[in-house]
N, C-alpha and C positions, 0 to 999 in steps of 0.2 A: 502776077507778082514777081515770077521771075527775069519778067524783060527789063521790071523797073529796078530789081532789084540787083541786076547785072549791071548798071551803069556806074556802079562804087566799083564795080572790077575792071573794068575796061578804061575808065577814067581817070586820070591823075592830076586832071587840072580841076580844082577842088570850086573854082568859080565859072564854070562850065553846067548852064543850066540842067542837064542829061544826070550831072553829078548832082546838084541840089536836089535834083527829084530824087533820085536816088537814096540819098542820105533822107530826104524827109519820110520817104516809105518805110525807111529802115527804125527812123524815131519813132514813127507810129505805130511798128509794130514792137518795140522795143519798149514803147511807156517811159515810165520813171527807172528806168534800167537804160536807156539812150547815150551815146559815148560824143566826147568832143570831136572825137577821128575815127574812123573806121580802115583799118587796112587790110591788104589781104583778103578781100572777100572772095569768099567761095558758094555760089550758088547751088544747091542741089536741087533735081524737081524728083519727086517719085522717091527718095529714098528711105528704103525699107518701110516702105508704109507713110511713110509723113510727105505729107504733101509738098512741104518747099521746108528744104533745111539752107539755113545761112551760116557757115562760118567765117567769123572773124578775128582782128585783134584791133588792140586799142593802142594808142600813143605810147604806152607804155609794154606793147607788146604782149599782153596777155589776152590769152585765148578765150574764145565765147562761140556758142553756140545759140540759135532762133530755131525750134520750130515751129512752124505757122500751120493751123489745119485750117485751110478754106472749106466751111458749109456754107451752103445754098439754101436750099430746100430739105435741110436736113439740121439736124441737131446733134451736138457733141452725146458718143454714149460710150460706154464701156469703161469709164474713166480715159479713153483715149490718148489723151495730152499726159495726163500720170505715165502709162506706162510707157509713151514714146521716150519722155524723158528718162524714167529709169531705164530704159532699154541703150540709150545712147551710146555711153561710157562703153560697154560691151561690144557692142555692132562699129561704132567707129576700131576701136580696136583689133576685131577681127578684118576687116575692110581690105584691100589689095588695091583699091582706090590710090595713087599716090597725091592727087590734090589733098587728099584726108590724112597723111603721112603725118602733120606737125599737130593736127588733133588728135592724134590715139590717144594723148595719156590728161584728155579734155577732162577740168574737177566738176563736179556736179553741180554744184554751186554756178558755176559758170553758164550754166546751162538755160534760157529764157523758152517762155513759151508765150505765143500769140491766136486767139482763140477768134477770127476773120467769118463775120458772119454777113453774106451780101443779101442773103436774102429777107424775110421778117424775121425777126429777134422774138422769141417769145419770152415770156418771161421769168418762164425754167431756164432758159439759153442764160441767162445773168446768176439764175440763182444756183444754180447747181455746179458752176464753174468756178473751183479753187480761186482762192483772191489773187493768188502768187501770179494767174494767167491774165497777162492783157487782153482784154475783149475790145474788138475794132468791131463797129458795125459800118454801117454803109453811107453813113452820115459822116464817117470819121473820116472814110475815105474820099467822098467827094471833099471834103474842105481841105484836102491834104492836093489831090489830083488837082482841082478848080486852079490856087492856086501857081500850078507848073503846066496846064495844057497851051496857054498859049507860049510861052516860053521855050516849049519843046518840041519840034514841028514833027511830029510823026503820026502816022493814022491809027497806028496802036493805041496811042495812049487817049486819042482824039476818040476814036470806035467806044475805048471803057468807059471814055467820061461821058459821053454821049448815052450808055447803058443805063448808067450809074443813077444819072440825074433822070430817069424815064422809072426807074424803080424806086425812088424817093418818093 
């Protein structure tokens, strides 16, 4: 998720297909919370516990956060996604990170979370997950990938979707 999701930071030509996939993986994990423009993206992999943190801003220059917890073969527990999010606001802040410099003072509200499950979905996996969290399952993602592998010549995204469509 981070190579795809790196291509909004590295790119600025906005009809550069690298950029469309990009921007679609980001709607998708974004839901009904997805922005006209995404700037400034900041990819994190590993931080403090969350599997992939994104920050952003929007056309209008306001600040957002994504975090995404990719399960496999595993199921959301602990409330996990709750307390990443309550934890954010504080750990950005403390942070010495300077990419993270213009999010210390990130509102909570601002804050999205994305619940990425590639492997079976049971169906505690739907029901025990806050509404507030976007749930991607693996069906989400191929229609999202399918869409952008041939337009994007690389073996990364050719390897996942080749995965992806074998665990369907």
């Amino acid at each position: 998720f981070c190579w795809s999701l790196n291509w909004l930071a590295v790119k600025e030509d906005t009809e550069d297909p690298y950029y469309k996939y990009g921007k679609a993986m980001l709607d998708l994990f974004l839901g009904e919370h997805k922005k006209d423009i995404y700037k400034e993206v900041k990819v994190k992999k590993q931080f403090n516990k969350i599997d992939v943190l994104v920050l952003f801003k929007d056309n209008q220059d306001n600040q957002y956060a994504l975090i995404i917890e990719d399960k496999t073969h595993t199921s959301e527990h602990d409330d996990q996604l709750k307390m990443y999010k309550e934890n954010l606001p504080p750990t950005l802040k403390k942070s010495d990170d300077a990419e993270i410099e213009p999010y210390k003072d990130l509102l909570s509200e601002n804050i999205y979370t994305a619940y990425v499950k590639t492997g079976i979905m049971y169906t505690d996996d739907k029901y025990k997950i806050d509404k507030s969290i976007v749930i991607v399952d693996i069906n989400n993602l191929n229609n999202v990938i399918s869409k952008h592998v041939g337009l994007c010549k690389s073996d990364i995204i050719l390897d996942y979707y080749e995965y992806i469509k074998k665990e369907i």
